[in-house]
N, C-alpha and C positions, 0 to 999 in steps of 0.2 A: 407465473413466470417472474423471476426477479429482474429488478432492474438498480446499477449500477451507476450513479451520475457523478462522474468528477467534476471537482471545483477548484480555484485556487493557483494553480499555475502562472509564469508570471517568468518576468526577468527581473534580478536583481545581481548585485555587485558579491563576488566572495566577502563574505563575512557576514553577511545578511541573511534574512530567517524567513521562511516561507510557510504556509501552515497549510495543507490539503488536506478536505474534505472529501468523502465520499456518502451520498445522502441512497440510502438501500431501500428497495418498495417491493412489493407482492410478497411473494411467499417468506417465511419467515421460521425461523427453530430454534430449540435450545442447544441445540449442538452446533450453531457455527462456528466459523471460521474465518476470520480475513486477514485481507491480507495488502500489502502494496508491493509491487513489484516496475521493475522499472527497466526501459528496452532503449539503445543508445544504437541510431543508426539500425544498419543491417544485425547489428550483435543479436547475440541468445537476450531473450527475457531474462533477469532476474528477481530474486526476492529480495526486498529491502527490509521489509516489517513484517510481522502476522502478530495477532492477537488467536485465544480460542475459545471456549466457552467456557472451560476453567480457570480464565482471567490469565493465564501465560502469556506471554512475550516472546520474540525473538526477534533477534539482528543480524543483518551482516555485518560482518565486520566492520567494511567501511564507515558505516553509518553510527557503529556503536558512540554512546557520548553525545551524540549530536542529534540525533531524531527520536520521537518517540511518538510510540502508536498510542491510541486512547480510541475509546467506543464510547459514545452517551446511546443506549440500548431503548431511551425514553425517545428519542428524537431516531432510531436509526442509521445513526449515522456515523463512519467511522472516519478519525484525522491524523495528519499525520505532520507534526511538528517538526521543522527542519531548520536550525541550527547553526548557525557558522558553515555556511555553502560555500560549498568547492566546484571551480569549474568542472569537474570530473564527475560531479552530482547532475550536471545539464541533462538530460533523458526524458522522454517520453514516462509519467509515471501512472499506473494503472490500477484498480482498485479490483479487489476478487474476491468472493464468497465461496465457499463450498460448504454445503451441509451432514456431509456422510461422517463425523463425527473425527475429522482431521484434527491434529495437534497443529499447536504456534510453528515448533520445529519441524513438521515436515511442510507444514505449508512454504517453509521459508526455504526448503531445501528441494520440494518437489512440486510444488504449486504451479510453478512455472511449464511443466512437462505435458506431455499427454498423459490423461487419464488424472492429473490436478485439479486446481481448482478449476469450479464447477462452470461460474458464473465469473466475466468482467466488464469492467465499464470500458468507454470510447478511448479514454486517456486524457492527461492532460499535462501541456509542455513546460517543463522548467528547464528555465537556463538563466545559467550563473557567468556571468563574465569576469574577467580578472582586472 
């Protein structure tokens, strides 16, 4: 069973930088997949970041420029550097694995969904004030 533990969460002022952690345990593969996605209120889940096991990347938009995903594979654990924060970035952000052999891009485009990623953590709250 994997397990997913968010870290990092926090209030800070727009323009201030945030760094989340996700520290991954049990089962384990060469085909993962992660990812952060992030949920604002009642709204849809979204993808924010994925990484995949052929070292790709993806963004959304919003975030382009300003965050960037990383895995240290030695420590298990994947982060997510956050940048010149925007009230607008304030969310709920959640940390997901899937091992069936997903890309960066569709985790960032479908990860969020049913039948997405596999595994996520509890979440952990940022908010950015102005």
């Amino acid at each position: 069973q994997v397990q997913l533990v968010e870290s990092g969460g926090g209030s800070v002022q727009a323009g201030g930088s945030l760094r989340l952690s996700c520290a991954a345990s049990g089962y384990t593969s060469s085909r993962d997949c992660m990812g952060w996605f992030r949920q604002i209120g009642g709204r849809e889940r979204e993808g924010v970041a994925a990484t995949d096991s052929d070292g790709r990347t993806a963004y959304a938009e919003s975030v382009k420029g300003r965050f960037t995903i990383s895995k240290d594979n030695a420590k298990n654990t994947l982060y997510l550097q956050m940048n010149n924060l925007k009230p607008e970035d304030s969310a709920m952000y959640y940390c997901a694995a899937d091992y069936s052999g997903m890309t960066a891009i569709q985790a960032l485009t479908y990860g969020a969904y049913e039948y997405g990623m596999t595994y996520w953590g509890k979440g952990t709250l940022v908010t950015i004030s102005s």
